[in-house]
FIKOLZA-1660 file (N, C-alpha, C; in steps of 0.1 Angstrom, whole numbers, plus 5000, padded with zeros to 4 digits):
% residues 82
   i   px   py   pz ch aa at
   1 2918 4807 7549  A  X  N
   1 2911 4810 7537  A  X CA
   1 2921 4810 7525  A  X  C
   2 2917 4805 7511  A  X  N
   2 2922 4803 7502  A  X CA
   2 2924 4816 7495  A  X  C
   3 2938 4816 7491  A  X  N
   3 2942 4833 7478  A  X CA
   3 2938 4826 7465  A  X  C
   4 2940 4815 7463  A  X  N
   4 2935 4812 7444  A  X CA
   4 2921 4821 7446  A  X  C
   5 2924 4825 7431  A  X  N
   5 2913 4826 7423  A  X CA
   5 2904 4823 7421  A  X  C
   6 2892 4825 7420  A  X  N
   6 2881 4817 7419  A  X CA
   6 2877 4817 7403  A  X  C
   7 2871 4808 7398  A  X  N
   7 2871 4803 7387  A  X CA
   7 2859 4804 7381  A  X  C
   8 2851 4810 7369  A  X  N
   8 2837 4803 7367  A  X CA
   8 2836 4804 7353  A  X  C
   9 2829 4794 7348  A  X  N
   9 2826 4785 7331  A  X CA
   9 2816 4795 7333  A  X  C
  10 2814 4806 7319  A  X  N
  10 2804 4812 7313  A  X CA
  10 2804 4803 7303  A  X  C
  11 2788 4801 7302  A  X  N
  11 2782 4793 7289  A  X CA
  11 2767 4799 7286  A  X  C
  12 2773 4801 7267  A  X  N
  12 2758 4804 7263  A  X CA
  12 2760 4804 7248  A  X  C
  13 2749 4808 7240  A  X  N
  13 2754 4810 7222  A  X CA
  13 2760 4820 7224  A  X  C
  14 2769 4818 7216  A  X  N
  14 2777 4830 7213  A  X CA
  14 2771 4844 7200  A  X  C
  15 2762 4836 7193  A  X  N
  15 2759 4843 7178  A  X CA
  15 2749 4855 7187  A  X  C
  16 2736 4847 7190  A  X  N
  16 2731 4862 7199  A  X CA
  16 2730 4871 7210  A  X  C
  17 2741 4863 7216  A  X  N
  17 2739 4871 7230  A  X CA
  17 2757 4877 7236  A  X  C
  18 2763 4882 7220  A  X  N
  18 2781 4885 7223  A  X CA
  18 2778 4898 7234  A  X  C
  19 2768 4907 7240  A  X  N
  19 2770 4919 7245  A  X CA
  19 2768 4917 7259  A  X  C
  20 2759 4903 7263  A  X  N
  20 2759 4898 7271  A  X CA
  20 2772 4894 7278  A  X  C
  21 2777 4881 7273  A  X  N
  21 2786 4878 7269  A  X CA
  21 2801 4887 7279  A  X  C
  22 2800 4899 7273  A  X  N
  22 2808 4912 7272  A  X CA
  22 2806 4918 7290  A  X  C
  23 2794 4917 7291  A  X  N
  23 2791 4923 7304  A  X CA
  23 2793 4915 7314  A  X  C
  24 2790 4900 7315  A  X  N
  24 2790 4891 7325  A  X CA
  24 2806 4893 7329  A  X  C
  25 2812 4890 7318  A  X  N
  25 2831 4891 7313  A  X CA
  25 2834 4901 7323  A  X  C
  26 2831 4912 7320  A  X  N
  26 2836 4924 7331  A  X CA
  26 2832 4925 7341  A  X  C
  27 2821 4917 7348  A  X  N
  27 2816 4921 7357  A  X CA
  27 2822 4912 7366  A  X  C
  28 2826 4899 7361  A  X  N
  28 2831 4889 7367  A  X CA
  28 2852 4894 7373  A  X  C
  29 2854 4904 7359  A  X  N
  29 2864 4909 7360  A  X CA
  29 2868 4910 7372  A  X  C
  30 2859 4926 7372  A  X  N
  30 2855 4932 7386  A  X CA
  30 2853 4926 7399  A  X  C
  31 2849 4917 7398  A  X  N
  31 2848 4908 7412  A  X CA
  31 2861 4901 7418  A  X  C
  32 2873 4897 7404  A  X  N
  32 2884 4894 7408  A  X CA
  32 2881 4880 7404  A  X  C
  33 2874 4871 7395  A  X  N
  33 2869 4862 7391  A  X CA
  33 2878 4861 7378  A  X  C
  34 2885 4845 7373  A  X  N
  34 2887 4843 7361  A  X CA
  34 2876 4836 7352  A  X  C
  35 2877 4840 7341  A  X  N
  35 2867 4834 7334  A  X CA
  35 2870 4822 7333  A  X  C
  36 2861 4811 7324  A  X  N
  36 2864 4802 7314  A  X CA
  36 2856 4802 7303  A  X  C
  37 2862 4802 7295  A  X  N
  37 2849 4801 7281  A  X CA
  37 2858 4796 7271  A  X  C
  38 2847 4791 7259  A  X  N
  38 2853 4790 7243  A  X CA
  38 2861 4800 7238  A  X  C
  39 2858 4810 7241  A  X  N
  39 2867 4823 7233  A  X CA
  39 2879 4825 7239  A  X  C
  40 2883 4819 7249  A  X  N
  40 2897 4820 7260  A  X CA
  40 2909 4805 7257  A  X  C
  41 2901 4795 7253  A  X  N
  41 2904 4785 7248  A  X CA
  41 2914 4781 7234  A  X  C
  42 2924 4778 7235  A  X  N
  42 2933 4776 7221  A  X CA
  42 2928 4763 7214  A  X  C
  43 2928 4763 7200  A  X  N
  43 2925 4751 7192  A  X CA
  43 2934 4736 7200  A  X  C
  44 2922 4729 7199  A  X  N
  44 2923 4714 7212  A  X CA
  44 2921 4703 7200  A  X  C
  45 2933 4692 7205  A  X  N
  45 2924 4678 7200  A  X CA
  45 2914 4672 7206  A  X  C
  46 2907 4676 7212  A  X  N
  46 2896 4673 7218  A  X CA
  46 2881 4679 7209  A  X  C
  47 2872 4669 7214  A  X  N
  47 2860 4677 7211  A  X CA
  47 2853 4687 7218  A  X  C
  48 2843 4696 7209  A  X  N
  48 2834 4706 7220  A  X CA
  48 2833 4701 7232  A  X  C
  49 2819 4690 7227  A  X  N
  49 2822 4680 7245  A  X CA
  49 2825 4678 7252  A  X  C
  50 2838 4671 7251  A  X  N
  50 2852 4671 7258  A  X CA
  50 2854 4681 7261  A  X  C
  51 2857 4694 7256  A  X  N
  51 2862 4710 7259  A  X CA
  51 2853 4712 7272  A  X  C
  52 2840 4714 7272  A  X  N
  52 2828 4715 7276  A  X CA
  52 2830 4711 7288  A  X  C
  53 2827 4699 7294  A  X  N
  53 2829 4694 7301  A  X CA
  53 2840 4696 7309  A  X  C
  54 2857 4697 7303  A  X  N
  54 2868 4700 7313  A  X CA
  54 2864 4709 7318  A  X  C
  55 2862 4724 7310  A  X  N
  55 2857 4732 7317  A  X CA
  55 2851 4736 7324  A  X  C
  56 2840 4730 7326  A  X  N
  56 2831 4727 7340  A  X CA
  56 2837 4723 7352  A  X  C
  57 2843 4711 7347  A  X  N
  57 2849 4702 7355  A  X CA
  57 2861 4709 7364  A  X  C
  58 2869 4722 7359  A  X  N
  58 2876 4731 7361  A  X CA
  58 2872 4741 7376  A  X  C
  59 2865 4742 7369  A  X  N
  59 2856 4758 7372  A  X CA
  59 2847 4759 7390  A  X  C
  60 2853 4767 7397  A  X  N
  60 2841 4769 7411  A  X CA
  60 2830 4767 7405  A  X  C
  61 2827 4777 7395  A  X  N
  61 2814 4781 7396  A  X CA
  61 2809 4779 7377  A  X  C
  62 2789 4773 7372  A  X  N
  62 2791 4774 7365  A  X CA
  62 2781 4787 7363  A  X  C
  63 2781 4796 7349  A  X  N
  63 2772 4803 7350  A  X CA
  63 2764 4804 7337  A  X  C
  64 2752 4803 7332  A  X  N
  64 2748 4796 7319  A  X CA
  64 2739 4814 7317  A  X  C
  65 2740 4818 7306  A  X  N
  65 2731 4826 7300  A  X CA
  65 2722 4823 7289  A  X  C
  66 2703 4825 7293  A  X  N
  66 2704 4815 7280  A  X CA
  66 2695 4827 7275  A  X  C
  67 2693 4827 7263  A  X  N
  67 2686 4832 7248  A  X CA
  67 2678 4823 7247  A  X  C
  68 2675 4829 7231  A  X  N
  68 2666 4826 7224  A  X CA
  68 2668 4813 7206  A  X  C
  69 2681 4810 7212  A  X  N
  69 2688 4797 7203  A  X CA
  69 2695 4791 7210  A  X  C
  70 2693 4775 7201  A  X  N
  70 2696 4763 7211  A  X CA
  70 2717 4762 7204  A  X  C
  71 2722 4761 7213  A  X  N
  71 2735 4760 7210  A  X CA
  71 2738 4748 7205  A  X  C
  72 2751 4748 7197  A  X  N
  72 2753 4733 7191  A  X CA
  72 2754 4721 7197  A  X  C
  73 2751 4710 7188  A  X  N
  73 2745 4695 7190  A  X CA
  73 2754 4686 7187  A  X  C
  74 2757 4680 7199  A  X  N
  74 2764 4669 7195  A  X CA
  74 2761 4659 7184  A  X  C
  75 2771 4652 7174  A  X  N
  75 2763 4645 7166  A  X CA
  75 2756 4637 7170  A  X  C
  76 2746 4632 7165  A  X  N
  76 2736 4618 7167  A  X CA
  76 2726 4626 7178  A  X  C
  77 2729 4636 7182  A  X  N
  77 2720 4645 7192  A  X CA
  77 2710 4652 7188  A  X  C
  78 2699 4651 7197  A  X  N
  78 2686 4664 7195  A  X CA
  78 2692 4674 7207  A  X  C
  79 2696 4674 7216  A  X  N
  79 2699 4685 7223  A  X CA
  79 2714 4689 7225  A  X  C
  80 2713 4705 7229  A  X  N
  80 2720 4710 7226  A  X CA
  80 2733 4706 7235  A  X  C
  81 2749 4712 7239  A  X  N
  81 2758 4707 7250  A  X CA
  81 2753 4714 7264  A  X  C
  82 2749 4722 7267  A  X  N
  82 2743 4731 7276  A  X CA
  82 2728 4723 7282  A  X  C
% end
């Protein structure tokens, strides 16, 4: 059995749902789980996209919270990165 860490991509808007956000964070703490998210993230030459996707690509696990707004759009896009 493996000692790493286990990994998981939190994804959701950030504008309405930071308390959420806040709880999944700690709960995941608690579990002994590292996050991944935008807010853990240092300024990248890469795009959102790009960001987006490593981190998935990263991550055991992904875990998406969704609301009631569509998160940002890639250009030339109608839907959101999520």
């Amino acid at each position: 059995m493996s000692d790493r860490v286990k990994t998981v991509m939190i994804s959701s808007t950030a504008i309405d749902l930071p308390e959420h956000r806040r709880q999944v964070i700690e709960i995941c703490a608690e579990l002994g789980l590292q996050v991944i998210g935008m807010e853990r993230w240092p300024p990248q030459n890469s795009t959102p996209l790009e960001s987006s996707i490593e981190m998935v690509d990263r991550a055991d696990a992904f875990l998406l919270i969704l609301g009631n707004r569509y998160g940002s759009c890639p250009p030339g896009s109608t839907h959101s990165y999520v």
